[in-house]
C-alpha positions as CSV (number, residue, x, y, z in Angstrom):
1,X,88.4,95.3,77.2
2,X,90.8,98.3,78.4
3,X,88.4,100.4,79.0
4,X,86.8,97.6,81.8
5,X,90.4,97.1,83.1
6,X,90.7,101.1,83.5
7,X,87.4,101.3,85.3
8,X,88.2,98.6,87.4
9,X,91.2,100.4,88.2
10,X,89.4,103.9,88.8
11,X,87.2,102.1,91.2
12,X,90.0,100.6,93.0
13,X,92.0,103.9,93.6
14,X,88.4,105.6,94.5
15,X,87.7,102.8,96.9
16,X,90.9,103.4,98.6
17,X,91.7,107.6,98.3
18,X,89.7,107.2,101.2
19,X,92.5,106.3,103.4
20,X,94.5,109.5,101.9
21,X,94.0,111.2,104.9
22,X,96.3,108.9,106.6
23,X,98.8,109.4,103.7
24,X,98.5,113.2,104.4
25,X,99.3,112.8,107.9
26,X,102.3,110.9,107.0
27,X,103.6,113.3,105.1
28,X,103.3,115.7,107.8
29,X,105.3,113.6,110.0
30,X,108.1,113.1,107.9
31,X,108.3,117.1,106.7
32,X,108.4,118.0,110.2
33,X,110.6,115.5,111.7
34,X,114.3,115.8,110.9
35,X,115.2,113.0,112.9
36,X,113.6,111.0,110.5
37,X,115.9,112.5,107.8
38,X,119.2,112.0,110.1
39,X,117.8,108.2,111.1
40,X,117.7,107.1,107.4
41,X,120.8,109.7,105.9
42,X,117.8,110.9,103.0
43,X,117.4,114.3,102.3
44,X,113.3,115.3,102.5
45,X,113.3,115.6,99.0
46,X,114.7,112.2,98.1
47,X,112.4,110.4,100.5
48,X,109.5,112.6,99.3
49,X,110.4,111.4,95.6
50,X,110.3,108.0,97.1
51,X,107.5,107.9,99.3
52,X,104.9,109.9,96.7
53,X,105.1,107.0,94.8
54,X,104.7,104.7,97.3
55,X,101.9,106.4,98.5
56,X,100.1,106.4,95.2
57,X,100.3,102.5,95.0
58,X,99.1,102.3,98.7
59,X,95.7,103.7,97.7
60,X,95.8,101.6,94.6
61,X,96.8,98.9,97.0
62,X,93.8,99.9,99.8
63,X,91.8,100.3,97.5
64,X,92.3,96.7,95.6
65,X,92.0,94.7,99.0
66,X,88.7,96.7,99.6
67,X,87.7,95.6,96.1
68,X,88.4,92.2,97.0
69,X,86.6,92.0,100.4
70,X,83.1,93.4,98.9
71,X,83.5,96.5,101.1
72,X,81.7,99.0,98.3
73,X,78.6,96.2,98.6
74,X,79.0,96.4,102.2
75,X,78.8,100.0,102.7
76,X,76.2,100.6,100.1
77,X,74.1,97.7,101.6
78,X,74.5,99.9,105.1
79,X,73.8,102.8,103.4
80,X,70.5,101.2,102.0
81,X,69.3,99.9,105.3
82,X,69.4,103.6,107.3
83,X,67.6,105.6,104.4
84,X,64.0,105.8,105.3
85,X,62.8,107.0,101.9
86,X,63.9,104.3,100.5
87,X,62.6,101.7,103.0
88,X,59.1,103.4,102.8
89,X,59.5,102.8,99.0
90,X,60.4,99.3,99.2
91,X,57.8,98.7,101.8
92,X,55.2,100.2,99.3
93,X,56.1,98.1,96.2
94,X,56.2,95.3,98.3
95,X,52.4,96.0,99.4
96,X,51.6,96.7,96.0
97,X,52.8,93.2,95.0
98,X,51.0,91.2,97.6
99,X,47.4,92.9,96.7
């Protein structure tokens, strides 16, 4: 029963490290921008102590709405419909069946 719960979990965060990139750029922004320390009186490192975090559950988070919208089925359905090797095998076992 944990283990399923982990997995789930996994899969969530996997499903949503995706998006890391925009978390990266983020990041970027804030260590480069000191007016964004002087607008909010927080040193870089306190706001990075604070924002890692945050970041971490935002991928959890992306990752769990994914999850919830079907969006791995989705992509792997896409996936499925532009690979011609599989298509021609499909096509074959389905000309198999009707002779």
């Amino acid at each position: 029963m944990i283990v399923k719960f982990l997995t789930k979990q996994k899969f969530r965060f996997d499903l949503g490290q995706g998006f890391l990139t925009i978390i990266n750029f983020i990041f970027v922004v804030i260590a480069a921008s000191d007016k964004l320390t002087t607008f909010t009186h927080l040193s870089a490192i306190t706001m990075m102590m604070i924002l890692i975090p945050l970041a971490i559950v935002g991928v959890w988070l992306c990752g769990f709405i994914l999850d919830k919208l079907k969006y791995y089925q989705a992509y792997q359905g896409e996936m499925n419909s532009r690979n011609e090797m599989l298509i021609e095998i499909v096509n074959k076992n389905n000309n198999n069946k009707q002779q």
